[in-house]
FIZATI-505163 format. One record per residue: x, y, z of N, C-alpha, C in turn. Coordinates in nm, 3 decimals, padded with zeros to 5 digits. Layout:
<drenros>
DRENRO	X	Y	Z	X	Y	Z	X	Y	Z
...
</drenros>
This chain:
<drenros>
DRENRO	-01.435	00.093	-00.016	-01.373	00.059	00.109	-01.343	00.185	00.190
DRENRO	-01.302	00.301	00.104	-01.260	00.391	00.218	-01.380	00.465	00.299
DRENRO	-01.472	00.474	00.143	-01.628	00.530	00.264	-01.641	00.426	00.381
DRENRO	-01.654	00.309	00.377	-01.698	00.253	00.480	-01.537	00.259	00.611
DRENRO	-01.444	00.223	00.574	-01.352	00.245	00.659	-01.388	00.402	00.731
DRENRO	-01.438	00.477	00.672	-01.401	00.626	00.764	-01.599	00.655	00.863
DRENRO	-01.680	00.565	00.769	-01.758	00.526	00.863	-01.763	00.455	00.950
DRENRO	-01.698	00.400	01.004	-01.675	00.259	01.109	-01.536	00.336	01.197
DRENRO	-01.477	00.432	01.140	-01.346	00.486	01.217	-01.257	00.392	01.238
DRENRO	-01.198	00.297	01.058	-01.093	00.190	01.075	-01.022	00.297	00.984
DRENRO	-00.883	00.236	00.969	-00.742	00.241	00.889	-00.764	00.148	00.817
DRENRO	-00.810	00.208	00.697	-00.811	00.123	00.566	-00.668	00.073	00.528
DRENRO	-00.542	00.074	00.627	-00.403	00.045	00.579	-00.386	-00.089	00.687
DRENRO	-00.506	-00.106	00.814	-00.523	-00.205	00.911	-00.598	-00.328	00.872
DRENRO	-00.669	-00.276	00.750	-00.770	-00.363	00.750	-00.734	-00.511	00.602
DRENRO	-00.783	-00.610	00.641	-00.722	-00.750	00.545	-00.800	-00.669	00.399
DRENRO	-00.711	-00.729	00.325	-00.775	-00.721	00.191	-00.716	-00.779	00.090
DRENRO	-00.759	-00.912	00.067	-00.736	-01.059	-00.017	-00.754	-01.007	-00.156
DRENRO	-00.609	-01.061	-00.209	-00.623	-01.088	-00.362	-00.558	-00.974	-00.423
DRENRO	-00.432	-00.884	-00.347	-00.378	-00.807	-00.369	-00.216	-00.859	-00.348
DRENRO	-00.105	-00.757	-00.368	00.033	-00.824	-00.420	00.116	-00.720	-00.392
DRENRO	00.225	-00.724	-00.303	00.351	-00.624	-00.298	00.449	-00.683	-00.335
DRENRO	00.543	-00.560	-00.445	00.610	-00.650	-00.522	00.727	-00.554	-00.502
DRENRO	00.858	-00.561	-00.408	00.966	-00.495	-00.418	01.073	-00.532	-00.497
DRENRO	01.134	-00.407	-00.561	01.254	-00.482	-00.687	01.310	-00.342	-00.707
DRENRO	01.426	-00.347	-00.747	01.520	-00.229	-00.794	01.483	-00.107	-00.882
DRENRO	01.502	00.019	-00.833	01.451	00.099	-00.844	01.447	00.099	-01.069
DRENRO	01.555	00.061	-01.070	01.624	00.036	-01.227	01.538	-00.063	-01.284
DRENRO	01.440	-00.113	-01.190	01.393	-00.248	-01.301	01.247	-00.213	-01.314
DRENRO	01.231	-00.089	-01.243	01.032	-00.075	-01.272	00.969	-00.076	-01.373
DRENRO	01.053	-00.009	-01.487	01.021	00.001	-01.590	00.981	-00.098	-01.681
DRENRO	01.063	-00.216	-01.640	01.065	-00.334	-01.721	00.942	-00.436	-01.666
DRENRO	00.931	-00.420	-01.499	00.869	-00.504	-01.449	00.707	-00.464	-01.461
DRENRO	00.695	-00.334	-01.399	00.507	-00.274	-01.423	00.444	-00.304	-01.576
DRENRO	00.457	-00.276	-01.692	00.447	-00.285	-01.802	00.417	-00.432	-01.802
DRENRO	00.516	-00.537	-01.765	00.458	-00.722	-01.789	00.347	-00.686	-01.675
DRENRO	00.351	-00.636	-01.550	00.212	-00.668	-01.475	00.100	-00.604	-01.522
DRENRO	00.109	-00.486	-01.616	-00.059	-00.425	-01.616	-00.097	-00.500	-01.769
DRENRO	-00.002	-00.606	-01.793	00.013	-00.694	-01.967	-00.123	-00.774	-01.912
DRENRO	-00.122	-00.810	-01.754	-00.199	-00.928	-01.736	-00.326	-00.863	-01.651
DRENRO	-00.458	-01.006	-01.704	-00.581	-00.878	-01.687	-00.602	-00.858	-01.532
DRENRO	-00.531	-00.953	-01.456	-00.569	-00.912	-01.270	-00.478	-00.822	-01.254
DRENRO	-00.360	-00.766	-01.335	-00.291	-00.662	-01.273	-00.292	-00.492	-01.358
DRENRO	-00.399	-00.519	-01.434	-00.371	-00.383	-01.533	-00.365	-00.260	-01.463
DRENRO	-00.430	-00.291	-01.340	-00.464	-00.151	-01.280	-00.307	-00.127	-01.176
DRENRO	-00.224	-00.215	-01.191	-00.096	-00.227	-01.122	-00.010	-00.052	-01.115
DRENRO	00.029	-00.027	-01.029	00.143	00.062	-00.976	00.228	00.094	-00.910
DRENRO	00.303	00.222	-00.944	00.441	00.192	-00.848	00.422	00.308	-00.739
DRENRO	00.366	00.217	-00.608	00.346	00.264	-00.454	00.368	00.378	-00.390
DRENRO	00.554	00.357	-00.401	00.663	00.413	-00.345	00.800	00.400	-00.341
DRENRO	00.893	00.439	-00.312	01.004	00.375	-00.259	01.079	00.354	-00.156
DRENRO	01.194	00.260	-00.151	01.253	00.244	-00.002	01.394	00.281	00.004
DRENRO	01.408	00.371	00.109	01.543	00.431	00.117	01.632	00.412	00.235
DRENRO	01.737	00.414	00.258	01.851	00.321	00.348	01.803	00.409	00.485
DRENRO	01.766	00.520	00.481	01.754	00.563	00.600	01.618	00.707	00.600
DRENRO	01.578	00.727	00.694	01.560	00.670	00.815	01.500	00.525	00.778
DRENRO	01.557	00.416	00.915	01.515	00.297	00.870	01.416	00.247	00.952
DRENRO	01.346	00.337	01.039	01.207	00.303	01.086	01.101	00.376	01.089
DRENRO	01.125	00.456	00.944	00.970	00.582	00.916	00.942	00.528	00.804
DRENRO	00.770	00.574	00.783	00.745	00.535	00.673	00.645	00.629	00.658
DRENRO	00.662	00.725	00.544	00.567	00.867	00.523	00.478	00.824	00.430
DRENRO	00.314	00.902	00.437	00.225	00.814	00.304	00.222	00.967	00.266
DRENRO	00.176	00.970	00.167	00.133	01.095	00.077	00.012	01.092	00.138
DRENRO	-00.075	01.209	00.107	-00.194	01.211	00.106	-00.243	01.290	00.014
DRENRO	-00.409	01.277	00.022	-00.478	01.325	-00.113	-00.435	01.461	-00.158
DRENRO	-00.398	01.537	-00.059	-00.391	01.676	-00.091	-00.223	01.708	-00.103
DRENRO	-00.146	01.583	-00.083	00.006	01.626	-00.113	00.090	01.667	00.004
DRENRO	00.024	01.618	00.097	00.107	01.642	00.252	00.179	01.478	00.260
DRENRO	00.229	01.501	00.327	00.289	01.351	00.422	00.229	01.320	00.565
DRENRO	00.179	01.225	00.613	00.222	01.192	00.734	00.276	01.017	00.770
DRENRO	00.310	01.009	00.820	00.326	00.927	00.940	00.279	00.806	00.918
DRENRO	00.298	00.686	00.949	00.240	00.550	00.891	00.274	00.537	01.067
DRENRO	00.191	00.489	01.162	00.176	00.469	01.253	00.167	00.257	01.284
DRENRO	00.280	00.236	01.352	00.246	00.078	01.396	00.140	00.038	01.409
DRENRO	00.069	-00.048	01.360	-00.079	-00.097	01.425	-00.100	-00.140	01.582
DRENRO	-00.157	-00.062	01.700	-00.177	-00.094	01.795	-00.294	-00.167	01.837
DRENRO	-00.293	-00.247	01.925	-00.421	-00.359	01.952	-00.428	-00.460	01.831
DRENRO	-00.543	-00.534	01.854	-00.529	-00.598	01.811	-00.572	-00.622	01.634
DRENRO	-00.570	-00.684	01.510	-00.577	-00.631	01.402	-00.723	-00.715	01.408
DRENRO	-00.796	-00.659	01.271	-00.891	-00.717	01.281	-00.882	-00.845	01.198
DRENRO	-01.010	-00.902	01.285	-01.070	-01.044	01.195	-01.078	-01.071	01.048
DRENRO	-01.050	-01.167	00.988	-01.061	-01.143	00.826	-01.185	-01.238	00.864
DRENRO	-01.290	-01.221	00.771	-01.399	-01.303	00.744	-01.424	-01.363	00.637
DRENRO	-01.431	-01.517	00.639	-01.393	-01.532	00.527	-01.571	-01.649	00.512
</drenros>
Protein backbone atom coordinates (compact mmCIF):
# COMPACT_ATOMS: atom_id res chain seq x y z
CA UNK A 1 0.00 0.00 0.00
CA UNK A 2 2.53 2.54 0.76
CA UNK A 3 4.45 2.04 -2.66
CA UNK A 4 1.38 2.62 -4.40
CA UNK A 5 0.05 5.43 -2.06
CA UNK A 6 3.39 7.50 -2.70
CA UNK A 7 2.91 6.63 -6.41
CA UNK A 8 -0.48 8.09 -6.88
CA UNK A 9 0.63 11.07 -4.24
CA UNK A 10 -2.24 9.77 -1.54
CA UNK A 11 -1.95 9.70 2.45
CA UNK A 12 -1.94 6.26 3.14
CA UNK A 13 -3.56 7.65 6.71
CA UNK A 14 -6.62 9.13 4.04
CA UNK A 15 -7.10 6.25 2.40
CA UNK A 16 -10.20 3.30 3.46
CA UNK A 17 -8.76 0.19 4.53
CA UNK A 18 -11.38 -2.65 5.55
CA UNK A 19 -10.85 -5.26 8.03
CA UNK A 20 -8.73 -3.38 10.45
CA UNK A 21 -9.59 -2.31 14.37
CA UNK A 22 -8.76 0.65 16.83
CA UNK A 23 -8.88 -0.36 20.11
CA UNK A 24 -8.49 2.44 22.97
CA UNK A 25 -8.17 1.29 26.72
CA UNK A 26 -6.06 2.30 29.75
CA UNK A 27 -2.71 2.78 29.55
CA UNK A 28 -2.52 -0.05 32.72
CA UNK A 29 -4.45 -2.58 30.77
CA UNK A 30 -2.17 -3.09 27.51
CA UNK A 31 -0.50 -5.57 28.83
CA UNK A 32 -3.33 -7.71 29.56
CA UNK A 33 -5.31 -6.75 26.52
CA UNK A 34 -2.48 -7.09 23.30
CA UNK A 35 -1.33 -10.59 24.38
CA UNK A 36 -5.47 -12.00 24.14
CA UNK A 37 -5.38 -10.06 20.60
CA UNK A 38 -2.13 -11.43 18.93
CA UNK A 39 -3.74 -15.11 20.92
CA UNK A 40 -6.17 -14.78 17.87
CA UNK A 41 -5.05 -15.64 14.25
CA UNK A 42 -6.63 -12.17 12.54
CA UNK A 43 -4.87 -10.24 15.21
CA UNK A 44 -1.33 -11.76 15.79
CA UNK A 45 0.27 -9.13 14.03
CA UNK A 46 -1.68 -6.65 16.61
CA UNK A 47 0.08 -3.47 18.32
CA UNK A 48 0.29 -0.77 20.54
CA UNK A 49 -0.01 2.48 18.04
CA UNK A 50 0.38 5.16 20.52
CA UNK A 51 -0.94 7.06 23.19
CA UNK A 52 -3.45 9.73 24.25
CA UNK A 53 -2.66 12.51 26.47
CA UNK A 54 -5.01 15.26 28.17
CA UNK A 55 -3.31 17.91 26.37
CA UNK A 56 -2.55 19.38 23.77
CA UNK A 57 -6.09 18.35 22.89
CA UNK A 58 -6.03 19.03 19.19
CA UNK A 59 -2.43 17.68 17.97
CA UNK A 60 -1.68 14.58 16.96
CA UNK A 61 2.24 13.82 16.21
CA UNK A 62 3.10 10.45 14.04
CA UNK A 63 6.59 9.17 14.37
CA UNK A 64 8.28 8.59 11.38
CA UNK A 65 10.58 6.05 9.84
CA UNK A 66 13.60 7.82 10.75
CA UNK A 67 12.37 8.97 14.39
CA UNK A 68 11.22 12.52 13.74
CA UNK A 69 7.62 13.63 14.46
CA UNK A 70 5.35 15.46 12.41
CA UNK A 71 2.05 16.66 12.29
CA UNK A 72 -1.13 14.57 11.48
CA UNK A 73 -2.82 17.12 9.30
CA UNK A 74 -7.04 17.21 9.06
CA UNK A 75 -8.08 15.59 5.89
CA UNK A 76 -8.95 18.38 3.42
CA UNK A 77 -11.37 17.84 0.38
CA UNK A 78 -12.95 15.38 -0.14
CA UNK A 79 -11.94 11.59 1.16
CA UNK A 80 -11.73 9.06 -1.20
CA UNK A 81 -14.14 6.46 -2.66
CA UNK A 82 -13.99 3.00 -1.05
CA UNK A 83 -14.52 0.45 -3.85
CA UNK A 84 -16.03 -2.20 -3.01
Amino acid sequence: MKGACQLLGLDPLNVANEGKALIVCPANQCDTILPLLQAHPFARDAHILGTVHETPVDTVLLETLIGGERFVDIPDGEMLPRIC
